[in-house]
DSSP file (Angstrom, degrees, kcal/mol; ACC not computed):
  #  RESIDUE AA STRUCTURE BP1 BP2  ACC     N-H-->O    O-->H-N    N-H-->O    O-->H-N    TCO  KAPPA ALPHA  PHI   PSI    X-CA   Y-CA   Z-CA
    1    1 A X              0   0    0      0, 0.0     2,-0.2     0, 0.0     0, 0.0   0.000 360.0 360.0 360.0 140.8  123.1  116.0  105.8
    2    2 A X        -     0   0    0     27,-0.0     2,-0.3     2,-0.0    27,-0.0  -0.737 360.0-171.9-103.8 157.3  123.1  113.3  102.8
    3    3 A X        -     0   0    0     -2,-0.2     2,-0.2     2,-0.0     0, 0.0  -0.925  17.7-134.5-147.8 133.8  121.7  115.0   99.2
    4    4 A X        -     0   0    0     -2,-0.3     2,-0.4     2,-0.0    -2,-0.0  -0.686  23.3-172.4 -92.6 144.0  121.0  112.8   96.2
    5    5 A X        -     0   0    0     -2,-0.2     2,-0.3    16,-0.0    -2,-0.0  -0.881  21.5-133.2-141.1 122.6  122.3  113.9   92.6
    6    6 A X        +     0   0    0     -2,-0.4    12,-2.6     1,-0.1    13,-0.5  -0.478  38.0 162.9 -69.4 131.9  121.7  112.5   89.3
    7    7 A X  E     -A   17   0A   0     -2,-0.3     2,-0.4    10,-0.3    10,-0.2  -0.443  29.6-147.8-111.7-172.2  124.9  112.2   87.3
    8    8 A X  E     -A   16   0A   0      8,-1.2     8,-1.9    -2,-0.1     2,-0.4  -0.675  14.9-146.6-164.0 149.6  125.9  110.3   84.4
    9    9 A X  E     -A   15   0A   0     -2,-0.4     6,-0.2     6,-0.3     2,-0.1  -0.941  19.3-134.0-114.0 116.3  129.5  109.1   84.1
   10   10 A X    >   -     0   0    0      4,-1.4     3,-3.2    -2,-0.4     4,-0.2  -0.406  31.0 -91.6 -96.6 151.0  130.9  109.0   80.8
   11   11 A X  T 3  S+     0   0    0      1,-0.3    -1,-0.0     2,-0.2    -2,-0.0   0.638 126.5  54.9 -56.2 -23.8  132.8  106.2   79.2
   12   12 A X  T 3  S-     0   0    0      2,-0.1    -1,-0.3     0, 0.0    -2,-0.0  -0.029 119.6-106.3-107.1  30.5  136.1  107.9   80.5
   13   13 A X  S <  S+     0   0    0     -3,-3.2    -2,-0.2     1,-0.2     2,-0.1   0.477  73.3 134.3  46.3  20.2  135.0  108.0   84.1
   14   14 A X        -     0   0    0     -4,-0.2    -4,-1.4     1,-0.0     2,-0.7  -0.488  51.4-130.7 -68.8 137.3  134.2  111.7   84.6
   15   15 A X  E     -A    9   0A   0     -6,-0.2     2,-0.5    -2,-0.1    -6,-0.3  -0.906  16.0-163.4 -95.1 134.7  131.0  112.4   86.4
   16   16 A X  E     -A    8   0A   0     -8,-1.9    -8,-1.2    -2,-0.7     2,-0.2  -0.941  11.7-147.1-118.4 118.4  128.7  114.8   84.9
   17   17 A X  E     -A    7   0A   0     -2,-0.5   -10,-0.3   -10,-0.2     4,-0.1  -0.676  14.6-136.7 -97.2 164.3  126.1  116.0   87.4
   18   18 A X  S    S+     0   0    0    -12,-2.6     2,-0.3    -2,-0.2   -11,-0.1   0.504  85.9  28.4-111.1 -13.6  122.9  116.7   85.6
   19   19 A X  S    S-     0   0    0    -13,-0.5    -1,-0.1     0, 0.0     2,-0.1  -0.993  96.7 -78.9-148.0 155.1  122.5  120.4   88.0
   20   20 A X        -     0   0    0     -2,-0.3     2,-0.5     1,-0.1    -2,-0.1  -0.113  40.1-158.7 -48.0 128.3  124.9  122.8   89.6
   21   21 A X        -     0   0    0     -4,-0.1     2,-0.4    -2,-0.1    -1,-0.1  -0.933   7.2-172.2-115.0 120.9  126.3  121.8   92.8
   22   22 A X        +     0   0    0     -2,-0.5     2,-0.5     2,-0.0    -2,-0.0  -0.955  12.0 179.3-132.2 138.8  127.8  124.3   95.3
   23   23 A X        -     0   0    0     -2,-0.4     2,-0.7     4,-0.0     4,-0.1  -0.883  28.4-130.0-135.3 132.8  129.5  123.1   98.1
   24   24 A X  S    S-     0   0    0     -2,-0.5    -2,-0.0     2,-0.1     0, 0.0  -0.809  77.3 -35.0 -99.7 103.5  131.3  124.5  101.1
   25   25 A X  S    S-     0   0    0     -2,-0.7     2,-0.0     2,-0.0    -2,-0.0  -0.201 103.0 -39.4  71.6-172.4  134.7  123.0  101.5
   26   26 A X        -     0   0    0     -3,-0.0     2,-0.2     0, 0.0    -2,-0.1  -0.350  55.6-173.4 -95.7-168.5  135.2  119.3  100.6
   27   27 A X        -     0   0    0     -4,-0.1     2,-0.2    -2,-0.0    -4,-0.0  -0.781  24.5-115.0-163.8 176.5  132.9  116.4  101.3
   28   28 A X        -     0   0    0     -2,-0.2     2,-0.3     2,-0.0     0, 0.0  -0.805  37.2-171.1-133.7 147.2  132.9  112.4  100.9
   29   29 A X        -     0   0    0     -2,-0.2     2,-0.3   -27,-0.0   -27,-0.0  -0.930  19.6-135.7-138.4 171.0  130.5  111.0   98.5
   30   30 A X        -     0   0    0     -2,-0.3     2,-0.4     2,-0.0    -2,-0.0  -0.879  18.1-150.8-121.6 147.1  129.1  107.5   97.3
   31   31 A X        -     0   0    0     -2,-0.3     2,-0.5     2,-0.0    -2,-0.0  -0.880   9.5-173.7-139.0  97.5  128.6  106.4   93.6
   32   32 A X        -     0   0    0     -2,-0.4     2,-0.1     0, 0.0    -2,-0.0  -0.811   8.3-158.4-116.8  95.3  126.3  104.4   92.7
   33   33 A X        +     0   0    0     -2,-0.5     2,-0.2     1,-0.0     3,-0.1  -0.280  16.6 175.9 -82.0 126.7  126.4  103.3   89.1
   34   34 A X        -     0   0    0      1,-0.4    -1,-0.0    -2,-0.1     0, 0.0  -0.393  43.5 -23.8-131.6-146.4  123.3  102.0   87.7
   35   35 A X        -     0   0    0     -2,-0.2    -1,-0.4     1,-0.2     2,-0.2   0.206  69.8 -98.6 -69.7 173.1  122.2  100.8   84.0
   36   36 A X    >   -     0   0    0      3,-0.1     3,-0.7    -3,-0.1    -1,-0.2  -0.691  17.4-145.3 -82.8 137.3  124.1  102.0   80.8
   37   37 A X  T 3  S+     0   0    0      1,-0.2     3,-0.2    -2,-0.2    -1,-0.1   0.506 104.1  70.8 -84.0   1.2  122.1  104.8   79.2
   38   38 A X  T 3  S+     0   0    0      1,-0.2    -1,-0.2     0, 0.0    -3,-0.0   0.922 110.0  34.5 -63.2 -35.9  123.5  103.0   75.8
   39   39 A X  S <  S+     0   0    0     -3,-0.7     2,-0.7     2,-0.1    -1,-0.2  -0.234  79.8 137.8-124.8  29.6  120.8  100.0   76.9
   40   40 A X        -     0   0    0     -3,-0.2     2,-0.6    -5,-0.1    -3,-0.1  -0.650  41.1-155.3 -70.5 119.8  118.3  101.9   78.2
   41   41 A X    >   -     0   0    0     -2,-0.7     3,-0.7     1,-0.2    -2,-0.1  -0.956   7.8-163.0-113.2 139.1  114.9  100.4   77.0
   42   42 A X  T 3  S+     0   0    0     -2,-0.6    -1,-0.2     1,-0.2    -3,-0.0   0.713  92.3  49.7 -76.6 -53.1  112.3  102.7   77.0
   43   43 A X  T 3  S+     0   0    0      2,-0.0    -1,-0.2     0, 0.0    -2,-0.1  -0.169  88.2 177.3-105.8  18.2  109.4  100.1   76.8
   44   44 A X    <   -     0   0    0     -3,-0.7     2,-0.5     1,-0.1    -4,-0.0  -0.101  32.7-122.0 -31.8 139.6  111.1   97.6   80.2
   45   45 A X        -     0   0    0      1,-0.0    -1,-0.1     0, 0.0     2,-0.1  -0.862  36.4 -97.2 -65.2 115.4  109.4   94.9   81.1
   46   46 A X        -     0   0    0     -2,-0.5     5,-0.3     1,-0.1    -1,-0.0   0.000  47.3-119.3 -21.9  97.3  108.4   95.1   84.9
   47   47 A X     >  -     0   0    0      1,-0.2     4,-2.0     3,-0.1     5,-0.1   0.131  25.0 -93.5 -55.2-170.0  110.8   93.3   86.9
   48   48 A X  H  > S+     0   0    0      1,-0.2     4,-1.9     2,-0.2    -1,-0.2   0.713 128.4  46.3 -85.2 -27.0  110.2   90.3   89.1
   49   49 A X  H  > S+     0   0    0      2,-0.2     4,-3.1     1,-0.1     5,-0.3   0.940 106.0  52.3 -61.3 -61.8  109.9   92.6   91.9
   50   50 A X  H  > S+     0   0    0      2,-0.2     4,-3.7     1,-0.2    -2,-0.2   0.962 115.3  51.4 -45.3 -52.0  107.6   95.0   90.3
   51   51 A X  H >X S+     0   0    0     -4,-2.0     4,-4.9    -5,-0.3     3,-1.2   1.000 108.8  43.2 -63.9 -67.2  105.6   91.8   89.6
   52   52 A X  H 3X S+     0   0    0     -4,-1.9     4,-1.0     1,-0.2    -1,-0.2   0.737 110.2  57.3 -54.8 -20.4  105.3   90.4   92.7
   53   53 A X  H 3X S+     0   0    0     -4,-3.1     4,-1.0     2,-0.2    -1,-0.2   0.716 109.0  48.3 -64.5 -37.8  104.6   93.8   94.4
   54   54 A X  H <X S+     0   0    0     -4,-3.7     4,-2.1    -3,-1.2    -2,-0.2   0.812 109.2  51.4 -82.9 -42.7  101.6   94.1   92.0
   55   55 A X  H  < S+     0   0    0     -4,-4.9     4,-0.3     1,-0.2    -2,-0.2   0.850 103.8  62.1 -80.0   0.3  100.2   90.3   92.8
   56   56 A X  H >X S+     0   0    0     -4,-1.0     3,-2.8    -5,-0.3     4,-1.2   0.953 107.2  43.7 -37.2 -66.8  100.5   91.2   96.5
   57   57 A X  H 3X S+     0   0    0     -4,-1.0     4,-0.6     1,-0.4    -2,-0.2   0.418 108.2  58.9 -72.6  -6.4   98.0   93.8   96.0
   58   58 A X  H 3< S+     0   0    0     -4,-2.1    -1,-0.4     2,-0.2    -2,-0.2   0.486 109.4  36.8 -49.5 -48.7   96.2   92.0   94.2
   59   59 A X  H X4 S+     0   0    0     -3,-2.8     3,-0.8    -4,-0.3    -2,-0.3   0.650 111.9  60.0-115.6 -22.4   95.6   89.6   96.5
   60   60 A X  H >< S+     0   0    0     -4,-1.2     3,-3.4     1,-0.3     6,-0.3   0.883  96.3  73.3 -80.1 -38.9   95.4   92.1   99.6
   61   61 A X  T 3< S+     0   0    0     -4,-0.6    -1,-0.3     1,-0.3    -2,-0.2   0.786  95.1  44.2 -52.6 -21.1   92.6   93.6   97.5
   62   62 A X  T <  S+     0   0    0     -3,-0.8    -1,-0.3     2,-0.0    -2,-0.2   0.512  83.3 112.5 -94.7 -10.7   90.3   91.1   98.2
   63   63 A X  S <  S-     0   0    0     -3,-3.4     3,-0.2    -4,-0.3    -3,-0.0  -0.374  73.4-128.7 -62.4 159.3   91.0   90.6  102.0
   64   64 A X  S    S+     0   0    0      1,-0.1    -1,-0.1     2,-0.1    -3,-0.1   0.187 101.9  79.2 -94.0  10.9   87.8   91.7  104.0
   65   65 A X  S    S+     0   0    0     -5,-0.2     3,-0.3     1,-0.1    -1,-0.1   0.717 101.5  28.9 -67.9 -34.4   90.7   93.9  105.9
   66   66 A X  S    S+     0   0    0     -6,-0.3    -2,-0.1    -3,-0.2    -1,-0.1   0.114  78.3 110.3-115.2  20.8   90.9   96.3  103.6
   67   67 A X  S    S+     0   0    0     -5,-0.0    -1,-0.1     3,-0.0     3,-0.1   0.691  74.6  72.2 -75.4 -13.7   87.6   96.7  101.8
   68   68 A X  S    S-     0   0    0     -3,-0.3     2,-0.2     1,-0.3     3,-0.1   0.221 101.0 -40.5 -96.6-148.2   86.9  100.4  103.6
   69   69 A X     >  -     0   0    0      1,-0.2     4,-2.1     2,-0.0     3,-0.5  -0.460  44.3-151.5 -39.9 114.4   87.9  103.6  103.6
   70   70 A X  H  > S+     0   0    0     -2,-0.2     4,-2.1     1,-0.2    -1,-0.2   0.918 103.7  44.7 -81.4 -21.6   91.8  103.6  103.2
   71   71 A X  H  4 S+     0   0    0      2,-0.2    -1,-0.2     3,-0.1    -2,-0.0   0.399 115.1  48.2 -73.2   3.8   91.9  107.1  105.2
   72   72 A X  H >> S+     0   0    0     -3,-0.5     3,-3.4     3,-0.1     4,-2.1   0.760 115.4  45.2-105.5 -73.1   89.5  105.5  107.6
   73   73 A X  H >X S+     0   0    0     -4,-2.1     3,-1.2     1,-0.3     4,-1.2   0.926 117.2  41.1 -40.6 -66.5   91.8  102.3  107.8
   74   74 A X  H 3X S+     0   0    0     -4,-2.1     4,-0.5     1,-0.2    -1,-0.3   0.611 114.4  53.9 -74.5  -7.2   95.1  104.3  108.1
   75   75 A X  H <4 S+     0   0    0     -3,-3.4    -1,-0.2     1,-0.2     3,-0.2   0.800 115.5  48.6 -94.5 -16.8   93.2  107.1  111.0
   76   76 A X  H << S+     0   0    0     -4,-2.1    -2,-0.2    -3,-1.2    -1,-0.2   0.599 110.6  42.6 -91.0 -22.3   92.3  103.8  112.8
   77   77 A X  H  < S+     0   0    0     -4,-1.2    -1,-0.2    -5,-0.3    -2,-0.1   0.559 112.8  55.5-109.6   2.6   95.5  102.1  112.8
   78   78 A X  S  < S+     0   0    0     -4,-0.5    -2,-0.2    -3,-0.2    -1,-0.2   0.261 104.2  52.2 -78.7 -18.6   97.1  105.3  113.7
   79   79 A X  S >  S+     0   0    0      1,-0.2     3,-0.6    -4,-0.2    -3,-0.1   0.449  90.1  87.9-119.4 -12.1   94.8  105.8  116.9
   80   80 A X  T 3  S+     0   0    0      1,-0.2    -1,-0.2     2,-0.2    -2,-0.1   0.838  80.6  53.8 -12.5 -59.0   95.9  102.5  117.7
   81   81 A X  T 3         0   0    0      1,-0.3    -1,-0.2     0, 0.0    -2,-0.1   0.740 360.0 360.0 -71.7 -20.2   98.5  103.8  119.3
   82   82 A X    <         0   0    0     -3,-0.6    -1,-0.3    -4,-0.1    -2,-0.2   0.394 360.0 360.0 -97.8 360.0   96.7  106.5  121.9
């Protein structure tokens, strides 16, 4: 079974997990290093993703597909299937 853990890795490559971890025997892991918490900006600007994800919905809002119920929509496209 895979389990996610926030770390932080320090300048001298240690990883410091942010909670206790107890572990039976050894295991294989992945490390996936993502921004420096030196350049962390508080106040980010929404990336190009983030942007284009929002003018999608944006424009889906306006379809006459989606104008109802969204639990109505989703019991309906679910019922599809039977």
């Amino acid at each position: 079974m895979m389990r996610s853990y926030e770390a932080e890795v320090g300048a001298d490559g240690k990883v410091r997990l942010q909670e206790p971890l107890t572990l039976h025997g050894r295991h294989r892991a992945v490390v996936i290093v993502l921004e420096s918490l030196d350049s962390v900006d508080t106040q980010a600007q929404p990336t190009d993703d983030v942007r284009g994800w929002r003018r999608f919905v944006g424009i889906m809002r306006d379809t006459p597909h989606f104008n109802a119920d969204p639990v109505a929509i989703q019991r309906a496209m679910r019922d599809e299937w039977d």
